[in-house]
N, C-alpha and C positions, 0 to 999 in steps of 0.2 A: 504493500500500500504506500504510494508517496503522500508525503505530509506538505501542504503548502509550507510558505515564505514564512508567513505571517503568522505561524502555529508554533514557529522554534524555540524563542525563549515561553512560552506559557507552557509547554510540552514540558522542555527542561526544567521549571520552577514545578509542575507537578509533578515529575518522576522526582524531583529532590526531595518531596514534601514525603511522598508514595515511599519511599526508601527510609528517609529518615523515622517515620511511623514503624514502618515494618522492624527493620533494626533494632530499634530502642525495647518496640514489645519483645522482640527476639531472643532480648536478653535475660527476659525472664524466663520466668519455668513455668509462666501458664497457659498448658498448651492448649485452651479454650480461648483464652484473649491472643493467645498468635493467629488460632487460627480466624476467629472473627475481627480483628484488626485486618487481617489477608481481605479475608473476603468482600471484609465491608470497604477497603479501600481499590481496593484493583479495579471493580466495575468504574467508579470514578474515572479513573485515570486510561482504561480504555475509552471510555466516552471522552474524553478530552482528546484522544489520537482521532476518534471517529472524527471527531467534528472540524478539525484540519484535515481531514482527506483531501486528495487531490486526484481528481477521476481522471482516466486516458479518454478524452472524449477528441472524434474523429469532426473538424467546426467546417463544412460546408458555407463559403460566402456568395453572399443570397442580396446582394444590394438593394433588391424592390421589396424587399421584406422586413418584417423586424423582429429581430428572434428574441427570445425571448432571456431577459438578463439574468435571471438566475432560476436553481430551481424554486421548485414550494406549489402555493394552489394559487389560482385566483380567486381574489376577494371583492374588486370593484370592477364593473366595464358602466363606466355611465358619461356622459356629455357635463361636462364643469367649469366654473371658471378659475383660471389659472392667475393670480396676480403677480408672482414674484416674477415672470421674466415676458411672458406672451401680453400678459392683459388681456387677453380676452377669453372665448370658449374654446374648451379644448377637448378635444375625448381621453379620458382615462382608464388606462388599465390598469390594475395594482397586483404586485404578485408578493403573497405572505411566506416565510419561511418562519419553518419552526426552527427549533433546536434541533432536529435529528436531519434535517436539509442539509445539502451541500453549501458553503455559504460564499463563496467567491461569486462576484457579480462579474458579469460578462458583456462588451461592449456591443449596444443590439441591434445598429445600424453604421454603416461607412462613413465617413467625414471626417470634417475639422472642427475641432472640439472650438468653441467661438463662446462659451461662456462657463465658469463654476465660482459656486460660492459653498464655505460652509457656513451652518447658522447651527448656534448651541440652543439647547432646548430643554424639554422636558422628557422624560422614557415614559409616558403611558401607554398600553397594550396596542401595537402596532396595527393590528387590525380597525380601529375604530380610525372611522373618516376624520376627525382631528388631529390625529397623527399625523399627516401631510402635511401641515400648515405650524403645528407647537411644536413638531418631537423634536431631537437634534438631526439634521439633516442635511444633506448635500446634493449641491443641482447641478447637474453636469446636462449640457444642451449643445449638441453634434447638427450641425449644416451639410445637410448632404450636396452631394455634385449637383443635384436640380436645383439648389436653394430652398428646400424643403428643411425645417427645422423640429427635429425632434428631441422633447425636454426628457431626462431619466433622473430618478431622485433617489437615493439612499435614505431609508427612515431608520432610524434606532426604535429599538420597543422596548417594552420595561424589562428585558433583561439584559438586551446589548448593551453594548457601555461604549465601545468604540467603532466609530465609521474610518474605516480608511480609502481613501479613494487617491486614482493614481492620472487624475484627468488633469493637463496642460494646456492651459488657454494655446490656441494656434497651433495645433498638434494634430498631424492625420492621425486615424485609426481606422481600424478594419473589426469586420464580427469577431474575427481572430484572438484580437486582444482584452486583457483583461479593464474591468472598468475598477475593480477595486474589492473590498473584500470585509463582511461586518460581522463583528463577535457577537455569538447567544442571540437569537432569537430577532428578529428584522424585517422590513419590508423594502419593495423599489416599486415604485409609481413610474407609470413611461406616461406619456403627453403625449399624446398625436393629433396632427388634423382632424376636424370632424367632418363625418362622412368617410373616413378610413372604413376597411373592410375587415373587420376584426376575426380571426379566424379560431375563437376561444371560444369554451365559458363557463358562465360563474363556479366554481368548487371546481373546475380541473384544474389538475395534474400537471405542472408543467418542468420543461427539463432545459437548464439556463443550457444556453450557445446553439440547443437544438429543435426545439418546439418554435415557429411559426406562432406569434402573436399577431401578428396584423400583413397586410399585403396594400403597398404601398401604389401601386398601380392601378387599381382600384378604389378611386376616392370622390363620394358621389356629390 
C-alpha cells in the first residue's frame, strides 16, 4: 500500500505513540493489559495508515468533462448563488467524504488556475449547506482553454483540522494533477455553469480523478 506525502510525519508520530504504549505495558507482567493495550491500540494506528492510502488509479484526460475531485457521495446538485468569486448563479455539486474515503482531492478540469484564496473558519458537520460559506475553506477557480471558468472548494468539517491545497495562481494543470489533500473527515463543492449536464446523483458513489460529474459540452 503507498502512503501519501502528507500522511509521513502523523504516521510517524503514531507508530511512536503505538510503540511507546506497547513497550512501557511490555514491561510488565500483565499479560491481560499487554494484550488489550495491543489490541486496543493497533486498530488505531492501522486506520491512521488507511487513511493516507494512496490508490494506483489509471487518470484518463477528458477536457469537456469534469471528473470528479475526490472520492465520497454526493450530497448537493442544486442551482445557487455563489458570492465569493462569480457573483452570480451557479450550479452546484458537493461531494462528502467521510473518514474511511480516500482523501486526496484531484484536479477536475484542465486550465490555469486564475484565482485561490484560503478563508479560516468554523469545523461544523460538512454536510450541512453552511459549511460552504462559515467552514475553513479554500477556493481554487481553473479557466479553461474556452474561457469557461470553473470554481472547486475544499471545506473542512468538524473533524478535519487541516486543508492543504497545492493550487498556484497562473499555473496550468491537467485532471492529472493533484489539487490538494484534507485530514479527517471533509467536503469539495465544484461551481459550474448553469445549464451544465450533470451526469450524477444525489447519495452516489463517487470515485475522485474517475467518475464523470458533469459534461461540459452540453450546456443548455
Amino acid at each position: 500500500m503507498r502512503i501519501h506525502k502528507e500522511g509521513f510525519l502523523v504516521i510517524a508520530v503514531a507508530f511512536l505513540i503505538w510503540l511507546s504504549l506497547n513497550f512501557a505495558v511490555g514491561m510488565t507482567e500483565e499479560l491481560y493489559f499487554r494484550c488489550f493495550t495491543f489490541l486496543a491500540t493497533t486498530p488505531i494506528l492501522i486506520f491512521v495508515l488507511r487513511f493516507f492510502r494512496y490508490p494506483r488509479r489509471t487518470i484518463d484526460l477528458n477536457p469537456q468533462c469534469v471528473l470528479s475531485p475526490c472520492d465520497g457521495q454526493i450530497v448537493v446538485i442544486e442551482e445557487t448563488f455563489e458570492p465569493e468569486y462569480f457573483g452570480d448563479r451557479r450550479l452546484q455539486v458537493s461531494v462528502f467524504m467521510s473518514v474511511y474515503n480516500v482523501h486526496i482531492n484531484w484536479i477536475p478540469v484542465p486550465g490555469i488556475v486564475k484565482y485561490f484564496k484560503h478563508h479560516r473558519g468554523n469545523y461544523m458537520a460538512a454536510y450541512l449547506p453552511k459549511s460552504s460559506t462559515e467552514n475553513e475553506r479554500a477556493t481554487t477557480v481553473i479557466e479553461m482553454e474556452n474561457g469557461t471558468e470553473i470554481l472547486v472548494r475544499q471545506i473542512a468539517g468538524a473533524v478535519a483540522k487541516r486543508i492543504i491545497s497545492y493550487s498556484k495562481i497562473n499555473s496550468a494543470v491537467n485532471q492529472q494533477n493533484e489539487l490538494g489533500f484534507i485530514r479527517f473527515g471533509s467536503r469539495v463543492d465544484l461551481f459550474l455553469p448553469v445549464g451544465t449536464k450533470v451526469n450524477v446523483e444525489l447519495c452516489q458513489k463517487v470515485i475522485g480523478s474517475q467518475t464523470i460529474i458533469a459534461d461540459l459540452q452540453h450546456i443548455i
